[in-house]
C-alpha positions in Angstrom: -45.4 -45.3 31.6 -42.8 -44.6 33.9 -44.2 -42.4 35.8 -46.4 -45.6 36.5 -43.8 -47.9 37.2 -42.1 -48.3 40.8 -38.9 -46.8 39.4 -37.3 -43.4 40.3 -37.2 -41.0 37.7 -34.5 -38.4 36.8 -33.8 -36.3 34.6 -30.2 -35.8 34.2 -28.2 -32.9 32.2 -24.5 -32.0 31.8 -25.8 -27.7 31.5 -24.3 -25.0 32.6 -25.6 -22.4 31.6 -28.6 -22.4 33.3 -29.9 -23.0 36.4 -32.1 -25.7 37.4 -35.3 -23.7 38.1 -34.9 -22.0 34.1 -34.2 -25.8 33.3 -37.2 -26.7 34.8 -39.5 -23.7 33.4 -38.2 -24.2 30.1 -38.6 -28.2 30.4 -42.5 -27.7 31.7 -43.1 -25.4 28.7 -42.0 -27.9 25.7 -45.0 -30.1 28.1 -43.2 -32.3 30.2 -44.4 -33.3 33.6 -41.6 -32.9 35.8 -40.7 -31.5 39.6 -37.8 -29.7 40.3 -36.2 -32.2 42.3 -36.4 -34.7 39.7 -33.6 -32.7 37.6 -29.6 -33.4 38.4 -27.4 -31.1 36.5 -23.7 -30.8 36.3 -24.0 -27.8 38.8 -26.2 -30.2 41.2 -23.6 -32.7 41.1 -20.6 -29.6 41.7 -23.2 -27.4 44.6 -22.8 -31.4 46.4 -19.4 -31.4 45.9 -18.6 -28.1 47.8 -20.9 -29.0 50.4 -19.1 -31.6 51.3 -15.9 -31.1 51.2 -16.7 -27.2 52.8 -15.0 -25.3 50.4 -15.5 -21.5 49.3 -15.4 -21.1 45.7 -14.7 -18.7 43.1 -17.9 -19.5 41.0 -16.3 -18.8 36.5 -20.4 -20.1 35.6 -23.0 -18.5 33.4 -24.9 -15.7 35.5 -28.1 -17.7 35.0 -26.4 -20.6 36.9 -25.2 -18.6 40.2 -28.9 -19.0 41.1 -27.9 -23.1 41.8 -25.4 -21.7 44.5 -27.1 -19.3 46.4 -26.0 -19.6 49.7 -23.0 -21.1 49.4 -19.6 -18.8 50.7 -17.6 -17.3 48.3 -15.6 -15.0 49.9 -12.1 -16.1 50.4 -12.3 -18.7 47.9 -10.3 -21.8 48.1 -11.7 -23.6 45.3 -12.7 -22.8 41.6 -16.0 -24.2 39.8 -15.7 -24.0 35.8 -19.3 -24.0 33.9 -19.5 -22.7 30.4 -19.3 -19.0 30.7 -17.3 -17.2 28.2 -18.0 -13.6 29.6 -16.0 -15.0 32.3 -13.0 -16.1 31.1 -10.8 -13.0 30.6 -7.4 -12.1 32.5 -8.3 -10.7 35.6 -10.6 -13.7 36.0 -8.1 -16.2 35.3 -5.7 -15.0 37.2 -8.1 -14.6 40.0 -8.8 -18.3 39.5 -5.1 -19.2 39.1 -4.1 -17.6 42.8 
């Protein structure tokens, strides 16, 4: 029905720990009907973020999420992004992330 209707339609997510293209694989098997550009996720709204304000950052996200900022620079970073990614919260991380 509202795919029908003259509305916009999103699907909208606060994930991590995936990107949005294993989002999107994993929504199209359970059968929905959906396009890639129709998802905004948490990393969507953070990838926007750094764009505009031009910042490198030092990405502390799930691996399958570093996919969602491929070509955006990380070297010299001047900004931390924080997704849900255990593996990557340990010392040298953090204090990485702290400096």
């Amino acid at each position: 029905r509202l795919r029908r209707a003259p509305v916009t339609v999103r699907f909208v997510t606060n994930t991590t720990k995936e990107s949005k293209r294993d989002l999107l694989e994993r929504l199209t098997g359970l059968g929905f009907d959906i396009a890639e550009h129709e998802i905004f996720t948490s990393l969507t709204a953070a990838r926007n973020l750094l764009e505009q304000q031009q910042v490198r950052p030092l990405l502390l996200v799930d691996d399958k999420a570093l996919p969602d900022f491929t070509g955006i620079g990380t070297d010299n970073p001047n900004a931390v992004v924080v997704g849900l990614a255990p593996e990557h919260f340990h010392y040298e991380m953090m204090n990485r992330a702290f400096r």
